[in-house]
N, C-alpha and C positions, 0 to 999 in steps of 0.2 A: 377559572384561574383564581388568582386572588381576590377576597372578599373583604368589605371594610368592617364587618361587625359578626364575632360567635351563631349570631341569631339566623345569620342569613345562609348560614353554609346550610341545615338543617329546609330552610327555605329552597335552595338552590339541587341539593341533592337528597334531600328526603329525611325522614325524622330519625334520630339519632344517630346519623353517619357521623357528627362531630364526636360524637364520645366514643366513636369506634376507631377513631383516627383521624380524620378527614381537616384536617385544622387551617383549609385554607383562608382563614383571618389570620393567621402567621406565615404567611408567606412573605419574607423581605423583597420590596424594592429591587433587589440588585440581583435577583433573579426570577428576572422575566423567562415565562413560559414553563414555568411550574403553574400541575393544578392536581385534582385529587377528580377521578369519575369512579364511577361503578361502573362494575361491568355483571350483565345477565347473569343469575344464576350464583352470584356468590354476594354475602351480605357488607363483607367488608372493602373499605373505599382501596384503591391502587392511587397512587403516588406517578404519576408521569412527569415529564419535562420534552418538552418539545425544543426540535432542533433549530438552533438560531443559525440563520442567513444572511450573512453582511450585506448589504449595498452593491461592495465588492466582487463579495462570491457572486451575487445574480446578476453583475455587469460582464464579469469573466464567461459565467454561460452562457449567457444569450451573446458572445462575442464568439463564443467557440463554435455555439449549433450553429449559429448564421454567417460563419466562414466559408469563402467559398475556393478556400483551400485543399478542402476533405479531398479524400481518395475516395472513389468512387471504384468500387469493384463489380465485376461481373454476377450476374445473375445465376446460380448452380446450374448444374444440368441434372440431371436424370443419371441413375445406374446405367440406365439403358444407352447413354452421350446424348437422345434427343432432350431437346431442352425443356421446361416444367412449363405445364397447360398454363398457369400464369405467369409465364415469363413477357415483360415489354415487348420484348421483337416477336412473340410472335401472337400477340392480339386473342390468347386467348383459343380454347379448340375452337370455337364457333366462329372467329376470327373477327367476335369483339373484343373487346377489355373490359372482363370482369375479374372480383376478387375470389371467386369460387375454384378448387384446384381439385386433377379430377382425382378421383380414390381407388387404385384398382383393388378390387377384393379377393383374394386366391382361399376359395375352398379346400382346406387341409382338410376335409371327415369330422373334425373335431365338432360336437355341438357348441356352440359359444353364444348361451340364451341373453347372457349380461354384456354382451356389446355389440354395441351400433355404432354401424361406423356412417358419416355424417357428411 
């Protein structure tokens, strides 16, 4: 982010990134969450600014996810109307509760050597 002295940006993000642009020793004060990185592969520095978050704003979310107002909707069912191997009511085909869902695979002829299905 911002840095207090010319010498350090070069320190901070490698030797000559300052005279390529990278002038985070001029960064004002009064905008927080500016900084300059590199990114792989290209020599000159990128210019970011990250998203500020009031107090506010992270009061209002964490008041909205842990409401316990939400609408709570049904789990899909299937094309077929039977309900998905991981749906809650019914535990699962094994008729545990896991997160694995099952995959049916329909051989159309077609070779299809680049996908697996998982």
């Amino acid at each position: 982010l911002r840095l207090e002295e010319a010498s350090y940006v070069d320190m901070a993000l490698g030797e000559g990134v300052r005279e390529r642009g990278a002038f985070a020793d001029q960064i004002p004060d009064y905008m927080p969450g500016v900084a300059y990185v590199k990114t792989e592969g290209s020599r000159e520095p990128l210019r970011v600014r990250a998203a500020y978050t009031s107090d506010d704003d992270i009061t209002e979310l964490v008041r909205f996810a842990t409401s316990h107002d939400a609408t709570v909707l049904d789990f899909p069912n299937r094309d077929d109307g039977t309900e998905s191997a991981d749906s809650p009511d019914t535990g699962g085909e094994s008729g545990e509760t896991d997160d694995i869902e099952h995959i049916e695979v329909i051989d159309d002829g077609e070779d299809d050597d680049d996908f697996d299905a998982a």
